[in-house]
PQR file of N, CA, C, O and H, with PARSE charges and radii, in Angstrom:
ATOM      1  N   UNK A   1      21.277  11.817  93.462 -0.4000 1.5000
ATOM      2  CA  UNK A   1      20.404  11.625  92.308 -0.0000 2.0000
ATOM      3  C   UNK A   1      20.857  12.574  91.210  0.5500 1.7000
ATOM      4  O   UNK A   1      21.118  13.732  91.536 -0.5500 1.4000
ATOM      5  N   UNK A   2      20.976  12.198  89.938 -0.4000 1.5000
ATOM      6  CA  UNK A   2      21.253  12.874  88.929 -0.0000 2.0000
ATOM      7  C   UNK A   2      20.344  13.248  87.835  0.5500 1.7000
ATOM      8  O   UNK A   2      19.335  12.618  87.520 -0.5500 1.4000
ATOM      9  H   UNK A   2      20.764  11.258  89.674  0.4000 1.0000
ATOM     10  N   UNK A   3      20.830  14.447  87.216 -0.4000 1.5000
ATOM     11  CA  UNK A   3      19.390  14.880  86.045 -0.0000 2.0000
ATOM     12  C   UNK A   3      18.661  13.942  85.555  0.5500 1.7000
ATOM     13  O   UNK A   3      17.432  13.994  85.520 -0.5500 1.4000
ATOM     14  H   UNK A   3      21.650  14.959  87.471  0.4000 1.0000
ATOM     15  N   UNK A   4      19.573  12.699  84.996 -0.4000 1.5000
ATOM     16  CA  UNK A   4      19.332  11.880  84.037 -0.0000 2.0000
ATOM     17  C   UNK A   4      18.216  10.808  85.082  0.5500 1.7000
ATOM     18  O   UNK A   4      17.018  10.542  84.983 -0.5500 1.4000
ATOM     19  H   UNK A   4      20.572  12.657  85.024  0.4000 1.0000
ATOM     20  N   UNK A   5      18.917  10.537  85.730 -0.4000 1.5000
ATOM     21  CA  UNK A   5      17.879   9.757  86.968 -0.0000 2.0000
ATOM     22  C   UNK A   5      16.411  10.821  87.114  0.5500 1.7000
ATOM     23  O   UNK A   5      15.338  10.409  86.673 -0.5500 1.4000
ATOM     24  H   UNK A   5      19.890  10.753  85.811  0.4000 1.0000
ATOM     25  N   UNK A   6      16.489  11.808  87.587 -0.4000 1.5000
ATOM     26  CA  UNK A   6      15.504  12.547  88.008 -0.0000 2.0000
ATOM     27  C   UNK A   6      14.259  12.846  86.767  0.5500 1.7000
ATOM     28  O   UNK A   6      13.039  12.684  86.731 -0.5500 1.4000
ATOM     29  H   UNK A   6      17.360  12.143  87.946  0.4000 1.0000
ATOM     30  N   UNK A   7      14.900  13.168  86.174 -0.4000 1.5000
ATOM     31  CA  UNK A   7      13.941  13.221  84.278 -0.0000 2.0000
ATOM     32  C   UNK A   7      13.348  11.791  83.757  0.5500 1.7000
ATOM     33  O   UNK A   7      12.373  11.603  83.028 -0.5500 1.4000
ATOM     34  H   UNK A   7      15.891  13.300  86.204  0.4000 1.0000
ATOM     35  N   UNK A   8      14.280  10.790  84.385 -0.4000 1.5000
ATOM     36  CA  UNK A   8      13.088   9.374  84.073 -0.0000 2.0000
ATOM     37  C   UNK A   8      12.193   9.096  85.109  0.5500 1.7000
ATOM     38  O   UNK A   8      11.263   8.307  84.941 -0.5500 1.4000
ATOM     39  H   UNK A   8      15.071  10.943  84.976  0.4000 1.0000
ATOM     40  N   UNK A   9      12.336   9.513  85.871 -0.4000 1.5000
ATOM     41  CA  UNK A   9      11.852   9.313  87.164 -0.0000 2.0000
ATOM     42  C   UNK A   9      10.428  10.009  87.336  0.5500 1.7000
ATOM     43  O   UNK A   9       9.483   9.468  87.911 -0.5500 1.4000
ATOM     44  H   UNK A   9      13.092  10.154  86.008  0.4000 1.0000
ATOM     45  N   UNK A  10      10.398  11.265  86.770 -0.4000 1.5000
ATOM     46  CA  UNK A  10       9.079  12.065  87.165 -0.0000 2.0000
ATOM     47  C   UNK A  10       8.331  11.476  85.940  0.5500 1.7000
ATOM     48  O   UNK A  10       7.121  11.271  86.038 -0.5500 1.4000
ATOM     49  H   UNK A  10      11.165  11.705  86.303  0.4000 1.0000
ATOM     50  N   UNK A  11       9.206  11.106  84.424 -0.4000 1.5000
ATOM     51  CA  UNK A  11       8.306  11.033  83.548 -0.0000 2.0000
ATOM     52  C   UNK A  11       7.781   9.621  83.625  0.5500 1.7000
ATOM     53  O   UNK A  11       6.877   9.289  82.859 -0.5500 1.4000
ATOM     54  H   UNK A  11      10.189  11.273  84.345  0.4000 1.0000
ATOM     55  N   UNK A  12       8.366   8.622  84.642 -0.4000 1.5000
ATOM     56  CA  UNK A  12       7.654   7.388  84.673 -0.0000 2.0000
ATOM     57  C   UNK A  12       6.777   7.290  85.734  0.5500 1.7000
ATOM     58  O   UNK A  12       5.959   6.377  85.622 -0.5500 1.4000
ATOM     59  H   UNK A  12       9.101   8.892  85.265  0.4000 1.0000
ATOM     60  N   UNK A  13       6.708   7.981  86.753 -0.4000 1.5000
ATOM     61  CA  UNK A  13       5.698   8.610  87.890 -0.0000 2.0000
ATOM     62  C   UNK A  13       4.261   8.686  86.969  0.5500 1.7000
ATOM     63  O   UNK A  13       3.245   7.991  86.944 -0.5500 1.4000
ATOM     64  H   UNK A  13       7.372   8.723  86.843  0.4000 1.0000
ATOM     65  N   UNK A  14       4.702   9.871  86.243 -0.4000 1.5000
ATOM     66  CA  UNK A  14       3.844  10.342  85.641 -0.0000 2.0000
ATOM     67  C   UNK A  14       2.615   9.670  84.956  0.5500 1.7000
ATOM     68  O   UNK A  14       1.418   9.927  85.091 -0.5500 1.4000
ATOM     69  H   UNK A  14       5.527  10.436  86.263  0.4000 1.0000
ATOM     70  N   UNK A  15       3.322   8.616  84.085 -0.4000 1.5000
ATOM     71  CA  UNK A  15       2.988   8.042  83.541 -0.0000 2.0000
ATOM     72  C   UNK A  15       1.714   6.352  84.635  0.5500 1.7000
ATOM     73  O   UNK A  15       0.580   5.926  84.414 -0.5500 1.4000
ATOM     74  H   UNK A  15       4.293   8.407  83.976  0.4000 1.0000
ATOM     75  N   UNK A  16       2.760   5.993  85.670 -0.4000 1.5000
ATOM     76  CA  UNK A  16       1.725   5.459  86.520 -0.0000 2.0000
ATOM     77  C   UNK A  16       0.953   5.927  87.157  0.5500 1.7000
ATOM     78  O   UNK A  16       0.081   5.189  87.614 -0.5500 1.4000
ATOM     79  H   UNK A  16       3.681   6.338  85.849  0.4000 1.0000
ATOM     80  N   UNK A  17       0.936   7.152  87.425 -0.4000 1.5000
ATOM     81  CA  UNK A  17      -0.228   7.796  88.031 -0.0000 2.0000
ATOM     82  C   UNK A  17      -1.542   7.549  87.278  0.5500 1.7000
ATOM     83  O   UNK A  17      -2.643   7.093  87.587 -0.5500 1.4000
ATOM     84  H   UNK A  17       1.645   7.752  87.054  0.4000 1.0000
ATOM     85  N   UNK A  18      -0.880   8.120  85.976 -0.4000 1.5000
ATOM     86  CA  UNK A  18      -2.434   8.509  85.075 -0.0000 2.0000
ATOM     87  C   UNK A  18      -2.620   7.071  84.348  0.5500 1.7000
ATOM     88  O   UNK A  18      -3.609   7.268  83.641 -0.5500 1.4000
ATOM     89  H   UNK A  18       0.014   8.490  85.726  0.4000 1.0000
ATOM     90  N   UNK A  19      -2.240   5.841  84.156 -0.4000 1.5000
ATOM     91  CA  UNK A  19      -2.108   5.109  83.899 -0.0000 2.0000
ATOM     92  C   UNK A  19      -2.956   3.763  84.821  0.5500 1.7000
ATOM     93  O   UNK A  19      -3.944   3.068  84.583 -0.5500 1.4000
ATOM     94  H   UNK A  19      -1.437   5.681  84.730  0.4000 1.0000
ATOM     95  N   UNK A  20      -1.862   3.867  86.083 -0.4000 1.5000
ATOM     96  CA  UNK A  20      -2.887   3.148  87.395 -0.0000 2.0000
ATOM     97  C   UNK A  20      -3.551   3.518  88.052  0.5500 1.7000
ATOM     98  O   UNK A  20      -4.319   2.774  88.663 -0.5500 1.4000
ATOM     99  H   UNK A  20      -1.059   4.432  86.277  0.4000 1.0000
ATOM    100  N   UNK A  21      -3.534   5.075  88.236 -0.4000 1.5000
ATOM    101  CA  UNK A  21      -4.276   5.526  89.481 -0.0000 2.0000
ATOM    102  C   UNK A  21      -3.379   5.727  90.730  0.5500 1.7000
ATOM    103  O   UNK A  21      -3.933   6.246  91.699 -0.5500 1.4000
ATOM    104  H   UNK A  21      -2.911   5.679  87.739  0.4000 1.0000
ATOM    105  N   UNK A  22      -1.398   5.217  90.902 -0.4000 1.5000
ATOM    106  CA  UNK A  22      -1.280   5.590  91.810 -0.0000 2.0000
ATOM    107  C   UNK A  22      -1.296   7.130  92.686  0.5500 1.7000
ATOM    108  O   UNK A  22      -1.657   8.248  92.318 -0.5500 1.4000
ATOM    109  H   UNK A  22      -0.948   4.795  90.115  0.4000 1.0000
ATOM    110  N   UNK A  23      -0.866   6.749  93.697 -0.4000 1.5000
ATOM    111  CA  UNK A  23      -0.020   8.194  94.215 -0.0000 2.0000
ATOM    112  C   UNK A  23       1.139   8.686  94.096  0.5500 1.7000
ATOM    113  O   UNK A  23       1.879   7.856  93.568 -0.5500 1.4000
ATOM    114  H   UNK A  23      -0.574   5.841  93.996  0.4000 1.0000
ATOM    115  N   UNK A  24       1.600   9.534  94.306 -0.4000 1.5000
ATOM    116  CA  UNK A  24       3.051   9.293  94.916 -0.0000 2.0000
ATOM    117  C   UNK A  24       3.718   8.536  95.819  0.5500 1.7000
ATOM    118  O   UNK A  24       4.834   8.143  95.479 -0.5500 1.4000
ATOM    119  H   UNK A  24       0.999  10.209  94.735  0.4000 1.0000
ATOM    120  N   UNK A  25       3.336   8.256  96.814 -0.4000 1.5000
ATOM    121  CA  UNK A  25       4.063   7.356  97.674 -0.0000 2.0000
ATOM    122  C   UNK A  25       3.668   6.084  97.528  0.5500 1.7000
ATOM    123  O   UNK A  25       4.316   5.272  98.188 -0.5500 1.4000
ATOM    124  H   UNK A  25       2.429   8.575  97.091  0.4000 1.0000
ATOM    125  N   UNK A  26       2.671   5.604  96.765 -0.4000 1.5000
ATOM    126  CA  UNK A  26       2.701   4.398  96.239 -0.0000 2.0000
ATOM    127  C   UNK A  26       3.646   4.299  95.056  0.5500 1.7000
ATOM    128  O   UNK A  26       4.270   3.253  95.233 -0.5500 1.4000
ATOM    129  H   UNK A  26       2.144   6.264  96.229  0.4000 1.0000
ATOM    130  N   UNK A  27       4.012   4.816  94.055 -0.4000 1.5000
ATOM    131  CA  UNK A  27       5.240   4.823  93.184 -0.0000 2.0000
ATOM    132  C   UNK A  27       6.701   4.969  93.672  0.5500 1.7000
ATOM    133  O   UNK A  27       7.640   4.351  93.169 -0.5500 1.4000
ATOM    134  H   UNK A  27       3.505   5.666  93.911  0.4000 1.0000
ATOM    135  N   UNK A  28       6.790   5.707  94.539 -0.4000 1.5000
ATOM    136  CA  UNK A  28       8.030   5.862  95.177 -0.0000 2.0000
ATOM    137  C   UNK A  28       8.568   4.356  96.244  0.5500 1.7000
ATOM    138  O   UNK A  28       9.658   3.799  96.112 -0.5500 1.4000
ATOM    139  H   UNK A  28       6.028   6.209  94.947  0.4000 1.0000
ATOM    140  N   UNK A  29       7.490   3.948  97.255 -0.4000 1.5000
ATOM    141  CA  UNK A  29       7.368   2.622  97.600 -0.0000 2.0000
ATOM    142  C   UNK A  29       7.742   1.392  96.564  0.5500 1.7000
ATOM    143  O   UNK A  29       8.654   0.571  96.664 -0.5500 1.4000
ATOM    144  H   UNK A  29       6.604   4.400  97.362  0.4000 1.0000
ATOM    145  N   UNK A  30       6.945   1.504  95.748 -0.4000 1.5000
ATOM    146  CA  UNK A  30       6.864   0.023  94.490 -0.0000 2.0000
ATOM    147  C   UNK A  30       8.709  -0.140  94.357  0.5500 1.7000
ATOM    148  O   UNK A  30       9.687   0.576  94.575 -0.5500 1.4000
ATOM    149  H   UNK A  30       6.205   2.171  95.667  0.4000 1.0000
ATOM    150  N   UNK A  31       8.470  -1.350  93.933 -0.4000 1.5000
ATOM    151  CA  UNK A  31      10.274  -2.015  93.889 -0.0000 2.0000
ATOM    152  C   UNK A  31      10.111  -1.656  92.288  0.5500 1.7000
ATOM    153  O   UNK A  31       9.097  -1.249  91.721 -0.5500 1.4000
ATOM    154  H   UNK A  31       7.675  -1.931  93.756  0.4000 1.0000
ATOM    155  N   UNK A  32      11.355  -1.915  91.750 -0.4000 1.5000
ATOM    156  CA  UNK A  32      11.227  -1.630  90.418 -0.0000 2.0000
ATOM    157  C   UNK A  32      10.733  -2.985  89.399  0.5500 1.7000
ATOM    158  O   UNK A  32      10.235  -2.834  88.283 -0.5500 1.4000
ATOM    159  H   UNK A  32      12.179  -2.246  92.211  0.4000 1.0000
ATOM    160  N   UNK A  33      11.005  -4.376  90.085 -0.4000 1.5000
ATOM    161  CA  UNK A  33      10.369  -5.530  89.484 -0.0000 2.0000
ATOM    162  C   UNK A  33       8.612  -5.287  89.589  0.5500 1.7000
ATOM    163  O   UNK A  33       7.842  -6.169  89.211 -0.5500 1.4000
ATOM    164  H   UNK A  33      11.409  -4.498  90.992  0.4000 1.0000
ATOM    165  N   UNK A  34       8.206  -4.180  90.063 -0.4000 1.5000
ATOM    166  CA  UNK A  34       6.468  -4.200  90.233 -0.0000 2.0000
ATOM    167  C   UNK A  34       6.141  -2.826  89.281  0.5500 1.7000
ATOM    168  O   UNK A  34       5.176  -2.688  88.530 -0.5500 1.4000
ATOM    169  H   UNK A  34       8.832  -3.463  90.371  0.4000 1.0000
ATOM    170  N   UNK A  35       7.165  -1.915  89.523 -0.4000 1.5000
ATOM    171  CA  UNK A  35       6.989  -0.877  88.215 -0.0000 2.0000
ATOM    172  C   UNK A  35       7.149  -1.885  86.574  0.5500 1.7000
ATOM    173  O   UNK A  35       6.668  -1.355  85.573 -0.5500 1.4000
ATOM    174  H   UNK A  35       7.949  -2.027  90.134  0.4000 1.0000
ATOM    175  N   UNK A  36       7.751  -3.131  86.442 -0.4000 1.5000
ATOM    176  CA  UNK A  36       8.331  -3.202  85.186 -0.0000 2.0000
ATOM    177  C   UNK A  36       6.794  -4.145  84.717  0.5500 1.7000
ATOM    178  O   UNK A  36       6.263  -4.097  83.608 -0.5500 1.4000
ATOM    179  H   UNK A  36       8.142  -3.562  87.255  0.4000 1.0000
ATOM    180  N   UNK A  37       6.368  -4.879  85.788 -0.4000 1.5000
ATOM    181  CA  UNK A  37       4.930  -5.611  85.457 -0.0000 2.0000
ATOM    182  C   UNK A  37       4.468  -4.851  85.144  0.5500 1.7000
ATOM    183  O   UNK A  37       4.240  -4.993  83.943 -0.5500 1.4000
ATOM    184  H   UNK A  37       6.800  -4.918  86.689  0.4000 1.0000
ATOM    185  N   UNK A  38       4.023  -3.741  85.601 -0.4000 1.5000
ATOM    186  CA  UNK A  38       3.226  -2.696  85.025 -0.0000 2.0000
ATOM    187  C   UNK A  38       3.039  -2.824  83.612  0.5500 1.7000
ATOM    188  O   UNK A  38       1.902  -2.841  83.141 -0.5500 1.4000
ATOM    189  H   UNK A  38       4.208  -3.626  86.577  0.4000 1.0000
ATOM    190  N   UNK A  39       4.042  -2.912  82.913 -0.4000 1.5000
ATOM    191  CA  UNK A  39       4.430  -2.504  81.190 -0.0000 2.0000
ATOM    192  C   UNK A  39       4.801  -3.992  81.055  0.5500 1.7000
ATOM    193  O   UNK A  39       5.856  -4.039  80.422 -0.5500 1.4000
ATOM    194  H   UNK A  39       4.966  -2.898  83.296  0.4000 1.0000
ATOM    195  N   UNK A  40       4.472  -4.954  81.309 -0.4000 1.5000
ATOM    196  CA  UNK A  40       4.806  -5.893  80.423 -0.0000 2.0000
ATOM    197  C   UNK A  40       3.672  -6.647  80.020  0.5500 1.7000
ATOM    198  O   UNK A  40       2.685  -6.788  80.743 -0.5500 1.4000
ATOM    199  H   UNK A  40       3.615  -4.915  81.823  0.4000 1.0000
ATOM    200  N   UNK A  41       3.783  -7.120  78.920 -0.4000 1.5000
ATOM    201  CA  UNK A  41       2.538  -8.040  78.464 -0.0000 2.0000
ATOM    202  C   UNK A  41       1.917  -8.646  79.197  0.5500 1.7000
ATOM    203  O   UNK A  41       2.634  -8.881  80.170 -0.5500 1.4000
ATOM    204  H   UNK A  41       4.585  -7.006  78.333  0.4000 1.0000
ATOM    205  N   UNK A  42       0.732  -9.160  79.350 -0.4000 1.5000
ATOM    206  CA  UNK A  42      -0.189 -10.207  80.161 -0.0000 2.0000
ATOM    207  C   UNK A  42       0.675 -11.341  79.817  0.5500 1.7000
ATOM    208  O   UNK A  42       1.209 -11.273  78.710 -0.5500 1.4000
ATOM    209  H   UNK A  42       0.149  -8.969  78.560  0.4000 1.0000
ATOM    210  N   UNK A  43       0.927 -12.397  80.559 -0.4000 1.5000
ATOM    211  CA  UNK A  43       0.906 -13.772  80.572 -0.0000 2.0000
ATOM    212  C   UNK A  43       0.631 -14.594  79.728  0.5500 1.7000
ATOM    213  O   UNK A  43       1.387 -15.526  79.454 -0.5500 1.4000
ATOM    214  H   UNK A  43       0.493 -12.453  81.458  0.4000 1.0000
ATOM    215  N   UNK A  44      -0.463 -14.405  79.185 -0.4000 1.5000
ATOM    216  CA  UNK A  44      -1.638 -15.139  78.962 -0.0000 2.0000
ATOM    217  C   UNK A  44      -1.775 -14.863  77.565  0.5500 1.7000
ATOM    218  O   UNK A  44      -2.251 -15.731  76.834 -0.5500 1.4000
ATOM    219  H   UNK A  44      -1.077 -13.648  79.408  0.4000 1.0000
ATOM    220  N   UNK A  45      -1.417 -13.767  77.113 -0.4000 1.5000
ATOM    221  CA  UNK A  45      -1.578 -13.050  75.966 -0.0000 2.0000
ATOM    222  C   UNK A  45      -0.152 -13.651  75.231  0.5500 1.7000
ATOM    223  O   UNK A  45       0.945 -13.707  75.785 -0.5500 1.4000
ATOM    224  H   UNK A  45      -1.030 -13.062  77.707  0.4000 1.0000
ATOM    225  N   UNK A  46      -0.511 -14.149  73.629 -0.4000 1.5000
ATOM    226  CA  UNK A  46       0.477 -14.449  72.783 -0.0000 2.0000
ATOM    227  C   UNK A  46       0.903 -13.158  71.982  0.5500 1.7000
ATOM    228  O   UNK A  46       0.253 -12.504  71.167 -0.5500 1.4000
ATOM    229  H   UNK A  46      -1.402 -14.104  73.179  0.4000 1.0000
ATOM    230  N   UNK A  47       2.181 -12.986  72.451 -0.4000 1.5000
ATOM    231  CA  UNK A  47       2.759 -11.942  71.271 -0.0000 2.0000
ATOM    232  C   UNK A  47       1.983 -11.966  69.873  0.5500 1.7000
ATOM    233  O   UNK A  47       1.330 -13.000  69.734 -0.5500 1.4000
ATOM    234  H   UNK A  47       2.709 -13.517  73.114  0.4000 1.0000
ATOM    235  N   UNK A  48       1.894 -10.990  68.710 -0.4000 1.5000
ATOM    236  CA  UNK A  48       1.334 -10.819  67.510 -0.0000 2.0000
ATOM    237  C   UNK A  48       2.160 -10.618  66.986  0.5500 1.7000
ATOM    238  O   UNK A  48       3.014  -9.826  67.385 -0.5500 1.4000
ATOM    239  H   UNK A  48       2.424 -10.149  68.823  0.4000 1.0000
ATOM    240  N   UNK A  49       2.242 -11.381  65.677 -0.4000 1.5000
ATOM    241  CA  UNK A  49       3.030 -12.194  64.700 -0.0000 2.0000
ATOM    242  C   UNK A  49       3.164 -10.993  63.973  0.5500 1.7000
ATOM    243  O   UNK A  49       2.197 -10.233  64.015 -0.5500 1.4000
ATOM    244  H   UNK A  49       1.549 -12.025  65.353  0.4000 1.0000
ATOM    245  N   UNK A  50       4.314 -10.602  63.208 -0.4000 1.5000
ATOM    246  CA  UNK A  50       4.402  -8.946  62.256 -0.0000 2.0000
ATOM    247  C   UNK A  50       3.834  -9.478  60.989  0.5500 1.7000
ATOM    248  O   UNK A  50       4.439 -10.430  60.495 -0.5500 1.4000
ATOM    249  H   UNK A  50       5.099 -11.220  63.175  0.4000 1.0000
ATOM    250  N   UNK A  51       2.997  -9.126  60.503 -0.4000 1.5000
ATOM    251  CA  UNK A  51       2.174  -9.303  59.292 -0.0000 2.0000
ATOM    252  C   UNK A  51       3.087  -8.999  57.847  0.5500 1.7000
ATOM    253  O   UNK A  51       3.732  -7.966  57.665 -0.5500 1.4000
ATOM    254  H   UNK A  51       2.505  -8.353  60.904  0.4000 1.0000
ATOM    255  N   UNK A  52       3.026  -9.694  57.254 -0.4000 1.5000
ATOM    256  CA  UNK A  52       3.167  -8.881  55.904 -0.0000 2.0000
ATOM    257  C   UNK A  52       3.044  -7.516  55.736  0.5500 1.7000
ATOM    258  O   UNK A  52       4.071  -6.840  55.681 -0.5500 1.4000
ATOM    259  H   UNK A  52       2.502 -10.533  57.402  0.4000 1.0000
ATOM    260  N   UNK A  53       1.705  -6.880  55.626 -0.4000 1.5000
ATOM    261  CA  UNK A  53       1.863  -5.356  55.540 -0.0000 2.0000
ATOM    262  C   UNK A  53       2.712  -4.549  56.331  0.5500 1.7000
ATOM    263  O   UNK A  53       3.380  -3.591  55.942 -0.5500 1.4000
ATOM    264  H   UNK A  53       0.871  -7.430  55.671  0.4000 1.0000
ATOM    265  N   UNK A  54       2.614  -5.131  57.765 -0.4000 1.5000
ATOM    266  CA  UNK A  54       3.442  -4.075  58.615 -0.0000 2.0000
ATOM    267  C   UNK A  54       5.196  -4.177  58.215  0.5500 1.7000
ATOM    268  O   UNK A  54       6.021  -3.274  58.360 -0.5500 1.4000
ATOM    269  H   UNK A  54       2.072  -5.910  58.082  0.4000 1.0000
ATOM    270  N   UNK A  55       5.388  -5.296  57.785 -0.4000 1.5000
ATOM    271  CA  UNK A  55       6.614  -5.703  57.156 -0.0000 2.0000
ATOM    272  C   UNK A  55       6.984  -5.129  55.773  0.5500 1.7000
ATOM    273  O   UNK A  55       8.181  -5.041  55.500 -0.5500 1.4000
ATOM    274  H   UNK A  55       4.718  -6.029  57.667  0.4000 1.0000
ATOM    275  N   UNK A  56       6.274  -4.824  55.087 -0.4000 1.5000
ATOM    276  CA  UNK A  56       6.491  -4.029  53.822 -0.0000 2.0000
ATOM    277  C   UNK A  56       6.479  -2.715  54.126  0.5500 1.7000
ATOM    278  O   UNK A  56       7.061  -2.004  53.307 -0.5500 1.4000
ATOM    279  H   UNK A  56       5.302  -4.895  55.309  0.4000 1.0000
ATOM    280  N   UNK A  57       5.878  -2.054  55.272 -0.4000 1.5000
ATOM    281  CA  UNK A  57       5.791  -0.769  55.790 -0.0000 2.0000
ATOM    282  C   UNK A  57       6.839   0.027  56.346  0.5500 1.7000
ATOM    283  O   UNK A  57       7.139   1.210  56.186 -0.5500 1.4000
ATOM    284  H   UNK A  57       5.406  -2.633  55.937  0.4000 1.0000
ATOM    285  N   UNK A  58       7.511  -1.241  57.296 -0.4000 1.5000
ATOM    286  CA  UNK A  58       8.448  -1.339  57.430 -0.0000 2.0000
ATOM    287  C   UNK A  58       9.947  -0.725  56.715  0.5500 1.7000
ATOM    288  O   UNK A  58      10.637   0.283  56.869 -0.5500 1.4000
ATOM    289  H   UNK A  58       7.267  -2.202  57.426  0.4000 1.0000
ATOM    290  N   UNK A  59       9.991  -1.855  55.928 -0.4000 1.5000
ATOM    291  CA  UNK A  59      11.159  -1.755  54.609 -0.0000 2.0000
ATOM    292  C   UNK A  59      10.591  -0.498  53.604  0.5500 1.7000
ATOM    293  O   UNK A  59      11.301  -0.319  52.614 -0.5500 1.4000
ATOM    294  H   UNK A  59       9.430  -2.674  55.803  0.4000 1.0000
ATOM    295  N   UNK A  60       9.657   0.206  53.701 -0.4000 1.5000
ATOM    296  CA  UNK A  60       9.514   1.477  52.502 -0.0000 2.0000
ATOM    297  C   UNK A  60       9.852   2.104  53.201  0.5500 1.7000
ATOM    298  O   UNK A  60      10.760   2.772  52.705 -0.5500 1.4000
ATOM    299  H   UNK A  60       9.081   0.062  54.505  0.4000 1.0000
ATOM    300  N   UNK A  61       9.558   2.539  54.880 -0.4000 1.5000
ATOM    301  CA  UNK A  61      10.045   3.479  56.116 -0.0000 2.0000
ATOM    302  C   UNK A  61      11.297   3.457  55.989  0.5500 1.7000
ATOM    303  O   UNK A  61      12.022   4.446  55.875 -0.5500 1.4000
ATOM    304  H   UNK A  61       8.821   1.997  55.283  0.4000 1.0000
ATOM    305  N   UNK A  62      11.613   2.364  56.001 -0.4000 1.5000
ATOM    306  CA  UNK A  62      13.624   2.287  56.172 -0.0000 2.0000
ATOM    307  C   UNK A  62      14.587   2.711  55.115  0.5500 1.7000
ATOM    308  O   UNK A  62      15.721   3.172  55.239 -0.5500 1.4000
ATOM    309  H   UNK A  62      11.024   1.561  56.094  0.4000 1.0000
ATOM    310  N   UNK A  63      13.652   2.367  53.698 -0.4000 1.5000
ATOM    311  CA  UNK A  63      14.606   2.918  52.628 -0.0000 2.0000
ATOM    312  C   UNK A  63      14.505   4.553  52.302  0.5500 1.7000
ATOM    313  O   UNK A  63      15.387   5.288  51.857 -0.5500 1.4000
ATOM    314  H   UNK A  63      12.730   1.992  53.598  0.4000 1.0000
ATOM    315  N   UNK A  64      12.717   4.967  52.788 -0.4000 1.5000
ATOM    316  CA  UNK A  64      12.737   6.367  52.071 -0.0000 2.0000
ATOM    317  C   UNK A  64      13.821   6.898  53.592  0.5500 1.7000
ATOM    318  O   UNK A  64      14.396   7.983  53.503 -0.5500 1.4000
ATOM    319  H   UNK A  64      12.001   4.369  53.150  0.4000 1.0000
ATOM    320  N   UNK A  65      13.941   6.313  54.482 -0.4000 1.5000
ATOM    321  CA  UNK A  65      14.814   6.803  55.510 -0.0000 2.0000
ATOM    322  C   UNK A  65      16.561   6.908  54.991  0.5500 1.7000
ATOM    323  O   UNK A  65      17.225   7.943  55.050 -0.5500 1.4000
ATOM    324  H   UNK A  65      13.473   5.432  54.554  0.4000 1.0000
ATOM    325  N   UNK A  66      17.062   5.573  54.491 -0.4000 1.5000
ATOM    326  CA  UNK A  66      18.058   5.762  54.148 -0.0000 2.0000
ATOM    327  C   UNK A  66      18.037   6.334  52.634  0.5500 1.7000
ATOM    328  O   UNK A  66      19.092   6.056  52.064 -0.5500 1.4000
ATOM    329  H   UNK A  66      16.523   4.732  54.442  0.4000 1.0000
ATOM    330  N   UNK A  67      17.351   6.879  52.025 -0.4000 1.5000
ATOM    331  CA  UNK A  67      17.746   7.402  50.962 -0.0000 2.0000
ATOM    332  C   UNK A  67      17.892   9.059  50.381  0.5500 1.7000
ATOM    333  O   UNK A  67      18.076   9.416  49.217 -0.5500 1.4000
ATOM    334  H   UNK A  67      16.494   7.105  52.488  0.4000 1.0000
ATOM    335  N   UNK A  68      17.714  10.069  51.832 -0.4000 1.5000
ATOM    336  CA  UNK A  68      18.166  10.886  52.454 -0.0000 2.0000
ATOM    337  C   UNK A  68      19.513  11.265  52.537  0.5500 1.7000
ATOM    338  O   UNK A  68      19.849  12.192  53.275 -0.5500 1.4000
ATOM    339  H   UNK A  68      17.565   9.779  52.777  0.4000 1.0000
TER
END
């Protein structure tokens, strides 16, 4: 196991613990196709369309970014 492995590893633990309620050995058990449900959208639920505003918010973020 390597740093890079080990540092995603506790911080995604982490994160299902306080998140689902697991344990540890229920996270360590889980396959990684049952960690990734975890974080993915409901089913059922339609993605949300990017609005206008968030789209103009967007493009002012990006330019005062590139104009640095």
């Amino acid at each position: 196991m390597n740093a890079r492995f080990a540092e995603g590893a506790l911080r995604l633990s982490g994160l299902v613990m306080r998140m689902q309620g697991w344990s540890p050995e229920a996270f360590w058990q889980a396959t990684p196709a049952e960690l990734a449900a975890l974080f993915a959208p409901a089913a059922d639920a339609p993605p949300t369309p990017l609005t206008r505003t968030d789209l103009t918010r967007l493009m002012e973020s990006d330019h005062d970014r590139q104009s640095d």
